[in-house]
N, C-alpha and C positions, 0 to 999 in steps of 0.2 A: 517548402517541402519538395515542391517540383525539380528547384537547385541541387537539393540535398541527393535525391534519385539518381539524377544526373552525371553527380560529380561521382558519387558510389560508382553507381552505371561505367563511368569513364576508368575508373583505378582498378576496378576488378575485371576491367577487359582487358588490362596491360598485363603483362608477364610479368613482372615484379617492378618498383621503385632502381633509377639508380642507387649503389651502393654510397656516394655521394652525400645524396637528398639525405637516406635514413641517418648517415654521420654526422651531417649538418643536424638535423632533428631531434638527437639523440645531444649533441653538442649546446644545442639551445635549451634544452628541457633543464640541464645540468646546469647552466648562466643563471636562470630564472629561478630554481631553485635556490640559490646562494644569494640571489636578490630578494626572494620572497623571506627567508629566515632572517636576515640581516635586518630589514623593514621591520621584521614582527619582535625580534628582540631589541631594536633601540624606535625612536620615534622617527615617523615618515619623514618630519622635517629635520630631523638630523638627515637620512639620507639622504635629502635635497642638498645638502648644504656638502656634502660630501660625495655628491653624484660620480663625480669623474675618478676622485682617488677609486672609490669603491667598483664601481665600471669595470677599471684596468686590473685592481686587484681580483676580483672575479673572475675577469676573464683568463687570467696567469692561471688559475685555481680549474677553468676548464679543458688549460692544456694538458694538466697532469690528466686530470680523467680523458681528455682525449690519446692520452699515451695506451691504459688502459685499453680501451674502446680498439684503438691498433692492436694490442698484444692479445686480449681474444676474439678479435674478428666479429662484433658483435654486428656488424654494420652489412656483414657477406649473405646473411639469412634472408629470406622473401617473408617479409611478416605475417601474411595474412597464415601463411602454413608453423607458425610460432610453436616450439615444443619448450618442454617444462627443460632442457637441453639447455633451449636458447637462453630461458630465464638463468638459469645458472651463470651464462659466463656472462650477462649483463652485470648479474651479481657479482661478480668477480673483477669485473673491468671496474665499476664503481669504487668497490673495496679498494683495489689498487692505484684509481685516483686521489681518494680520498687521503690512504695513507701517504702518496708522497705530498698533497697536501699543505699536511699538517707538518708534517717535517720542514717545508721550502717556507710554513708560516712566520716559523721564529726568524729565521733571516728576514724576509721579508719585513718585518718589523723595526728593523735595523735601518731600513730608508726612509728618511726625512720625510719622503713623500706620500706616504704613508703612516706618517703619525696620526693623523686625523681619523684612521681608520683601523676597527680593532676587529678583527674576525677571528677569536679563539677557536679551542679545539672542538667547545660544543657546538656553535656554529656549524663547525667540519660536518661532526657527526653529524647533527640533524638534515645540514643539507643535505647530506650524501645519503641517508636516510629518506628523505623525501623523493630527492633522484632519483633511486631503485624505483620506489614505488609507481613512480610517474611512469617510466620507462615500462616498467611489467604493466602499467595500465592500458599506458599506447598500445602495448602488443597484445595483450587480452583481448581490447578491444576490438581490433581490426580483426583479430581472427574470430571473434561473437558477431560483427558485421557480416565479414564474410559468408561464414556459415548459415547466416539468418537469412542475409538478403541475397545467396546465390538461387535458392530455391525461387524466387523472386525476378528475379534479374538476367535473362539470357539463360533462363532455361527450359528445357524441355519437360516438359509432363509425360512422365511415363508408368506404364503398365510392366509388372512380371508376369507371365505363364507361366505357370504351378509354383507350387504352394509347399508342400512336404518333401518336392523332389528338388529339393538346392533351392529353392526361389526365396525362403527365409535368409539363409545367408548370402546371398545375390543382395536379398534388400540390404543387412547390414553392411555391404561393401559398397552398393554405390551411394548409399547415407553419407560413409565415411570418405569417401574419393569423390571428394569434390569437384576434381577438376573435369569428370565426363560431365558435369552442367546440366544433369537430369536431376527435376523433381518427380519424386515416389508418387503418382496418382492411385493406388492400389496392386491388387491381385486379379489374375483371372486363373481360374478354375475351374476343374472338369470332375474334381473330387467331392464326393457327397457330403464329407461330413464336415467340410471348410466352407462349404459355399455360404454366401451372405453372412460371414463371420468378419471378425474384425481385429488383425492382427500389429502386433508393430504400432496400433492406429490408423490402419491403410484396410478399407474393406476390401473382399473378397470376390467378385464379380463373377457372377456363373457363366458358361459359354452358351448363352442362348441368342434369341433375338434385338434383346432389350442391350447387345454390347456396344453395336452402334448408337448408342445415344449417348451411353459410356464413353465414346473415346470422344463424340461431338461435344459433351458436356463439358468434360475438365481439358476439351483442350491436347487432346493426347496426338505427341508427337512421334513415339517411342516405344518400343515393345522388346524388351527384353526376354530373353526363355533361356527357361535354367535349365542347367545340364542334363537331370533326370527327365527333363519332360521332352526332351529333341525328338523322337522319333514321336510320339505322338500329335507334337506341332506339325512333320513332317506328313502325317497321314489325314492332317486336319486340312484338306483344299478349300474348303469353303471359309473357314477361319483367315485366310490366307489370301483372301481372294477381299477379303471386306477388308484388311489392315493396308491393302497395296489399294484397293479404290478408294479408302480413307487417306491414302500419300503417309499412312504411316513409315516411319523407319525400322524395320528387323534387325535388331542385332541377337548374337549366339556366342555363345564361349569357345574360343578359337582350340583349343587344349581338351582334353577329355573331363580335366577337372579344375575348378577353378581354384589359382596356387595365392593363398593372401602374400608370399612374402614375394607375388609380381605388382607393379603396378597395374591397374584396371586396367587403363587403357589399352595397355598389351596383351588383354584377355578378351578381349571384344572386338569383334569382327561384324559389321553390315552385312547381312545374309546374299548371296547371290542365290542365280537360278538354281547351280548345281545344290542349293544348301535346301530348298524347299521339294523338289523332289525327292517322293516316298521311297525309302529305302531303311533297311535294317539292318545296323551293325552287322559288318563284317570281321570274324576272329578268325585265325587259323594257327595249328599247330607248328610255334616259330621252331619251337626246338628243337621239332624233326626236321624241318626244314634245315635248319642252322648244321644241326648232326650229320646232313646229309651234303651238305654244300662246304661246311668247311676244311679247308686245306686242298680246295680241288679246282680242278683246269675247268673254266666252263668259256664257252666260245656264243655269242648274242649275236646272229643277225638281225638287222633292221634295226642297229643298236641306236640309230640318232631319230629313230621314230618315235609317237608319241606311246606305244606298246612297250615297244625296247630301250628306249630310253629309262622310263619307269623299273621294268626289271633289273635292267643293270642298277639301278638305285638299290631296290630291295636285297639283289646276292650279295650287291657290295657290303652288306648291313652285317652277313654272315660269316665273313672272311675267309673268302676263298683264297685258294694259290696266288693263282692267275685271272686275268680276262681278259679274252679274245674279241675284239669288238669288231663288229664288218660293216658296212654301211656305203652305199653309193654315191650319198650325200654327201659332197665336201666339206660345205661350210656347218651345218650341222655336226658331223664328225667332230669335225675341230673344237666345237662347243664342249660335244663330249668327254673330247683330250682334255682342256682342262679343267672341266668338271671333276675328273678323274685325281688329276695331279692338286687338287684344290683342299675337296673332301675325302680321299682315298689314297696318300700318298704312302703308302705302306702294302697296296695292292699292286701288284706288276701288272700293268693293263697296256695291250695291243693295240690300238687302235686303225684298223685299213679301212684305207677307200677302195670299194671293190666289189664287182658283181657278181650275186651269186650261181648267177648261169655261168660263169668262166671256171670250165673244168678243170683247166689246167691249174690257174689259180688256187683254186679251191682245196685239189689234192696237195698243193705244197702246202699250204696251209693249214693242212689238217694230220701231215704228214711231220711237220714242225713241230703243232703243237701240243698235239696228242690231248686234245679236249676230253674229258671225262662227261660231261654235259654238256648238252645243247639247247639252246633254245631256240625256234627259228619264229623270229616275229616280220622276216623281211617281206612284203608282197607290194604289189598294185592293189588299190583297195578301192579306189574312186568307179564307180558302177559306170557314170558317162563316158568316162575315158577310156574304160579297159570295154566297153561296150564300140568304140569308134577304135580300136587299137586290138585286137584279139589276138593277135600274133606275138603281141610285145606281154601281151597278160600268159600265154603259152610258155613264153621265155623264159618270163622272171617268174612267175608262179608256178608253174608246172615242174619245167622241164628246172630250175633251179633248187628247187624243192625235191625232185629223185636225183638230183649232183649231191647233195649235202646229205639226205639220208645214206646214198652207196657209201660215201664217204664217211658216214660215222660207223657204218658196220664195217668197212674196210680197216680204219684203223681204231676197233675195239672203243667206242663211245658205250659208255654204259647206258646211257639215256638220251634221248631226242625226244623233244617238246616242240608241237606244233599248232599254235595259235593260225587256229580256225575262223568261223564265223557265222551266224545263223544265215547269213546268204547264201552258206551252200543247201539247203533242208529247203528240198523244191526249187532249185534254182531258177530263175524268170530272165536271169542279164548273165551275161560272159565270164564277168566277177568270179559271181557266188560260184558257178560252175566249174571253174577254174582250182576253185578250190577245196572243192567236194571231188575232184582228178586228185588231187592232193592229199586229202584223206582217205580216199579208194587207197591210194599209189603205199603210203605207211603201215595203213593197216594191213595190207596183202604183204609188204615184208615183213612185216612182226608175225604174221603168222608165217609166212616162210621159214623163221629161223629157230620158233618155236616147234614146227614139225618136224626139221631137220633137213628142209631142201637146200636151205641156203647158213652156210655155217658162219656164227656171226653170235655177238651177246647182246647186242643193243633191243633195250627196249623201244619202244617207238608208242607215242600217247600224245592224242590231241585233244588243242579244247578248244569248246566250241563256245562262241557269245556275242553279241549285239555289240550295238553302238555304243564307245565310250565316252561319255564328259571332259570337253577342254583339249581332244586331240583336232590335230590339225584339220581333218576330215566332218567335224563334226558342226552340227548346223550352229550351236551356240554361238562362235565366234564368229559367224557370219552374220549373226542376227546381231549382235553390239556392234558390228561395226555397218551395219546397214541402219541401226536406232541411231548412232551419233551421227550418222549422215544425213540425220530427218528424216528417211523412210526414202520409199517402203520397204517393208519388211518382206521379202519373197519365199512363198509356201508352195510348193508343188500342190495340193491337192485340201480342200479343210476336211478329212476325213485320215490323211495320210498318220500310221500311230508306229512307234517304235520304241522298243526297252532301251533301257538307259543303263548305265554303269560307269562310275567313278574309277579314274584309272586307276589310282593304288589298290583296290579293291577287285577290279579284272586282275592287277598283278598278283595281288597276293593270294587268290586263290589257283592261279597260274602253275606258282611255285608248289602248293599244296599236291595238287593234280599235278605237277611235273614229277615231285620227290616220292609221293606214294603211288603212283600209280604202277602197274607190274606188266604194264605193257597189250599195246592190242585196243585199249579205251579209246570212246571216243567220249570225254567227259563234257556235260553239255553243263553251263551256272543257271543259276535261278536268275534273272535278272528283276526278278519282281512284278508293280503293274508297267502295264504299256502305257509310253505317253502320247496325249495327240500334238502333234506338231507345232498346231494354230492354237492350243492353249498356249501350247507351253512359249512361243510368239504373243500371244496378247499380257503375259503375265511378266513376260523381258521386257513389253515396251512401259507398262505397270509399274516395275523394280527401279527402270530409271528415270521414273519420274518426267518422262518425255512426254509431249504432247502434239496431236497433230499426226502422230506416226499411221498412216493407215499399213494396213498386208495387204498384199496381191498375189493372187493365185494363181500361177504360171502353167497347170500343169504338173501330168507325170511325164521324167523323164527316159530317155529310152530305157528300158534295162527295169523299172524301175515298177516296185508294188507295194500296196496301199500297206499291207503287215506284211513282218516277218516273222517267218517259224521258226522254232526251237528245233523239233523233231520233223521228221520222217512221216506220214500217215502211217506204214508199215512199221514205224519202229517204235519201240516202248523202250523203258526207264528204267532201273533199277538205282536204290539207294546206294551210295559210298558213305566215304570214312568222313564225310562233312554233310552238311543237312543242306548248303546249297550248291554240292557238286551231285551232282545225279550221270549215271553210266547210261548211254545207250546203246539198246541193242538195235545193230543193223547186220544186213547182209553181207556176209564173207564171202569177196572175191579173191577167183584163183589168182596168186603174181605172176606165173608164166605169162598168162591172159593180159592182164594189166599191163606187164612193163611192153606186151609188145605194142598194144593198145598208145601206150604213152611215146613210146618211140615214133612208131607211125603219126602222132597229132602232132611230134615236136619237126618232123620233116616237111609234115603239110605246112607249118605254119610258117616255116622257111623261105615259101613262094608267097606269103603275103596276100593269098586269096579268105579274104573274109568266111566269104559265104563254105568255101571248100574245109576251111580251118574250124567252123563253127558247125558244121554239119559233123564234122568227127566227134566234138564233143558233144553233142546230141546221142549221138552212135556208144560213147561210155557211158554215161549219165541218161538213160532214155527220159527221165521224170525229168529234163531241162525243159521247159517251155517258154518261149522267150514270149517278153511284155512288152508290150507298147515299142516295138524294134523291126525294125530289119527285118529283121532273124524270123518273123513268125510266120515265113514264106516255107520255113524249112521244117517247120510242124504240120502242114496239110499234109 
């Protein structure tokens, strides 16, 4: 019995039989048949005494059916996966041996050496009749092993999450898809009127206390969650937190819906960190969007960033004109280019290396291309750097940022879109600061052009939002590659907490707030709850299964605070045309004020005096208070 497991064990861990072995196999069943009928219709000791004629005559009679066997490829198939298909052209290949057969029989009979030996045509039939049989039995078989002993043999015991929401047909498709190598260990449930029920044959398992004995009991490797239940897997932390100390695996449906005519495997995806943090589908209105963007010039700064990168994904999706892509970044760029010529070759796209502080630049560029839309996602964004560098954050953020605004009202841009940041709302570091000068600076021209000071059509609408998932800046990929180094894993602070958001979902509400907005907004996203750092570190080093990783707590660094805010204390909310874009109401500043304001900090920052540079923007921004910095010499 041990051998028997074994050998099982051994053939269903291969990817299939050579095609070979099963030709040989299939060639032998078809010998022995025509031995076994020939035995039963004359006496055994006749075919002793006739062993060799009979032999070679049989064997003659297995080239024809191996002619067959050739002619429908019976031998190309992986048996264990055998359809009622395959059975047919074995039936077919047989037929076609048998008939020639019986035909090459009569000659055959003509040689001497073969007198002694009479295999008529019932013979024919019956062996070839028994062949078939044999042959659909071998394949029945293996594929009723398979199926029996894969639940058995190298696999996983696994849980669904819910029940009514897809996890019924979940079960019937990993039953049926053998090859993910999971057995069904039940249901878990959060539904009243499923719970301790028993469906399929797989009971029901409530989300209480007693689930950890449940996954300890059968063994459970595996936790599937079905499409209707995602978000509230995703709100379930403590669920979440026993399956990852359990060393369970999380898988989730990669697609929004599970498509049977895909194979599973390409429907299942191992949850990462960005998959278990709480968040709630994001929709937005494509079609105005789409309505709004296509056949038009739209120009992307910070196109090779993880911001701009993403947006240009999404306009390209709507079919604009043109696109103008800007970027500093060389080799990024160049990714970009042929990103471009790859998945959008019917899109005329731009691509420059170039900064958006060079005026000169700038105005030919805009002057060129006569951009209908703007987005501007280019900045310094890193809080330590532009915190040891403030001149160089003046440059490219500020003073880059009113080049490219004059410029779109210069040359008639319908819309400018300026991706913000909750670092500006109470700024504490040079950054956020930097760029709450930025949103003073747009807002005071959209009201300028709106009152009539300054004659010009462009709107001008920013938005505002936290940290995104998986861009360059963000601690995630600092934390995988600090876990596969063995640790530790480095936290500024175990208290320090920050909202999260998935880029295509920054982008696409981006584009939402870029195409409706009517100018003067400052659109702030819901980002949902806040995360803390050091969970969301102890639950990375959890997901991959590492061990031994400790954290270390380094400290806040310069520039740098425990939350960030959305708002303003002074400012309040008002609803818009989405339920997670909200408008804020802030203070309107005069533009005469501003641009002198902005010109004056773009001269200081010329001579490269920190503290003089930093003290100005204290002087626009008074609510700037620097943190753990420098700087906080210039708030006494």
């Amino acid at each position: 019995m041990h051998f028997t497991n074994r050998l099982i064990n051994w053939y269903f861990s291969k990817n299939s039989l050579p095609y070979w072995c099963i030709f040989t196999m299939d060639c032998l069943i078809v010998f022995l048949s025509y031995m076994f009928v020939y035995t039963k219709m004359n006496s055994g000791v006749e075919a002793l005494n006739v062993l060799w004629q009979l032999v070679t005559f049989n064997s003659i009679f297995v080239l024809f059916h191996a002619i067959g066997f050739k002619i429908f490829h019976t031998y190309d198939g992986i048996l264990r996966y055998s359809s009622f298909v395959d059975l047919q052209r074995v039936g077919y290949a047989v037929l076609t041996g048998a008939v020639l057969s019986y035909v090459a029989h009569f000659g055959m009979m003509q040689i001497p050496y073969f007198h002694s030996v009479y295999v008529g045509g019932a013979d024919i039939m019956l062996a070839s009749l028994l062949s078939t049989l044999l042959l659909w039995a071998v394949r029945v078989l293996v594929k009723t092993v398979y199926d029996v002993s894969i639940d058995k043999l190298n696999a996983r015991a696994t849980l669904i999450y819910g029940v009514t929401k897809g996890g019924m047909g979940l079960a019937k498709q990993v039953r049926n898809d053998k090859t993910l190598k999971m057995s069904l260990a039940g249901f878990v449930s959060d539904e009243e009127h499923v719970k301790h029920r028993v469906l399929m044959g797989l009971s029901v398992f409530p989300l209480d206390s007693n689930l950890k004995n449940v996954i300890r009991k059968h063994h459970v490797e595996c936790l599937l969650v079905a499409q209707g239940a995602l978000d509230s897997f995703r709100n379930n932390k403590e669920l979440q937190d026993d399956l990852l100390s359990a060393g369970v695996h999380i898988y989730i449906p990669k697609a929004n819906e599970w498509n049977p005519a895909q194979p599973q495997t390409q429907q299942l995806k191992e949850v990462s960190i960005e998959d278990l943090l709480p968040r709630d589908e994001i929709k937005i209105d494509l079609e105005s969007v789409a309505d709004t963007l296509r056949g038009k010039c739209v120009l992307v700064t910070g196109s090779a960033g993880s911001i701009g990168s993403e947006i240009v994904k999404q306009i390209c999706k709507f079919g604009p004109r043109e696109m103008v892509l800007i970027d500093s970044a060389e080799t990024p760029q160049h990714d970009i280019r042929l990103m471009m010529a790859k998945n959008f070759p019917e899109i005329k796209a731009e691509t420059i290396v170039t900064s958006v502080s060079g005026i000169i630049r700038m105005e030919d560029i805009f002057s060129r291309y006569r951009p209908d839309y703007v987005f501007h996602a280019a900045a310094y964004k890193h809080v330590p750097m532009m915190e040891n560098n403030p001149s160089e954050s003046i440059e490219n953020n500020v003073y880059g940022t009113k080049i490219l605004a004059d410029m779109a009202v210069k040359y008639g841009v319908k819309k400018f879109v300026m991706i913000s940041t909750d670092k500006a709302v109470n700024p504490t570091n040079v950054m956020g600061c930097s760029k709450r000068i930025c949103e003073i600076y747009v807002q005071s021209l959209d009201h300028a052009i709106k009152m009539g000071k300054i004659k010009g059509v462009t709107q001008f609408v920013t938005t505002r939002f936290g940290n995104v998932l998986g861009s360059n800046g963000s601690v995630i990929p600092l934390f995988k590659r600090q876990i596969k180094a063995g640790g530790p894993v480095t936290v500024t602070d175990p208290n320090i907490i920050r909202f999260f958001m998935l880029i295509p979902e920054a982008c696409k509400l981006v584009l939402e707030a870029g195409t409706k907005g009517n100018g003067g907004e400052i659109f702030v996203f819901d980002m949902g709850n806040p995360v803390k750092i050091a969970d969301l570190a102890k639950r990375m080093i959890k997901l991959s299964g590492a061990t031994g990783v400790e954290i270390k707590y380094t400290g806040l660094r310069a520039g740098e605070k425990l939350y960030e805010e959305v708002l303003n204390k002074e400012e309040t909310t008002m609803p818009s045309f989405h339920d997670k874009i909200r408008i804020a109401k802030v203070r309107q500043y005069d533009y005469d004020t501003v641009e002198r304001d902005i010109e004056d900090l773009v001269e200081i920052s010329k001579h490269y005096d920190d503290m003089a540079t930093v003290k100005k923007m204290k002087e626009i921004v008074p609510e700037f208070k620097s943190n753990n910095s420098v700087y906080e010499v210039l708030d006494k």
